[in-house]
N, C-alpha and C positions, 0 to 999 in steps of 0.2 A: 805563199803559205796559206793567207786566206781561203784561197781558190780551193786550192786540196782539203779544208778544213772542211768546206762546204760540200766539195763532191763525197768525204767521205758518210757526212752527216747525210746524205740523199741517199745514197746506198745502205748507211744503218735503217735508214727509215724504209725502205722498200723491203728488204731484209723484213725487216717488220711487220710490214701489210701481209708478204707472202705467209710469215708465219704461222699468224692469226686466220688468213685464210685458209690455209691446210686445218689449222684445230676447228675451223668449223666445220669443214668436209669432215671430220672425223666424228665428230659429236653430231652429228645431220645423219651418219651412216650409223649410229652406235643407237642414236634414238629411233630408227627404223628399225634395229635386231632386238635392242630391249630396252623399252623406255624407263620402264625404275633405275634401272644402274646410273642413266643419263643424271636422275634427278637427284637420287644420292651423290653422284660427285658434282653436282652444282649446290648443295645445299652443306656440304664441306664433310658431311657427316659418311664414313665407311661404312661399308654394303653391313646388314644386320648378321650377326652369326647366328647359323642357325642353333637353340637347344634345346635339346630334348628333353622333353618335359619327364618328368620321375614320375613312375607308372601306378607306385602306392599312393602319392597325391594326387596324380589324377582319378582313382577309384574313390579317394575317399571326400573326394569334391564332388564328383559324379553322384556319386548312393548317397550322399546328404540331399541332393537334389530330388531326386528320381525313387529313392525308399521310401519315403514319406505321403504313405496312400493318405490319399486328400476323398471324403467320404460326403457327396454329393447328395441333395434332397433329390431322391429318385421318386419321391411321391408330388413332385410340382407339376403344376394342370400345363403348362406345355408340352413337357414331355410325353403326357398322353395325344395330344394334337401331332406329334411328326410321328407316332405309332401307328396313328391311323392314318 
């Protein structure tokens, strides 16, 4: 009974190597086609959904930035130097 206890426990266990070996083969070919995905499911965290951003907050993030004419000393003695 021993005997059979033993050979069964040597066949879970090879069972096992093979296992682990196939998930590397897979994860080795999945990090060749796209390496983010690889590292999201090693980091436990599911891939990001993508969303899309609301088009009135983005204009109105934007023109806060980008409206606000900034009025430069155009009379600084450098700027006469790259004129000439």
């Amino acid at each position: 009974m021993e005997e059979l206890k033993q050979r069964l426990q040597v066949k879970a266990l090879k069972l096992k190597r093979y296992e682990q070996r196939i998930q590397q083969y897979r994860i080795n070919r999945m990090h060749q086609q796209d390496q983010k995905r690889v590292y999201q499911k090693m980091s436990g965290k599911p891939g990001a959904e993508k969303v899309i951003p609301d088009a009135e907050k983005s204009v109105r993030f934007w023109s806060g930035i980008w409206d606000n004419g900034i009025h430069h000393n155009s009379k600084a003695e450098w700027l006469d130097d790259v004129r000439k």
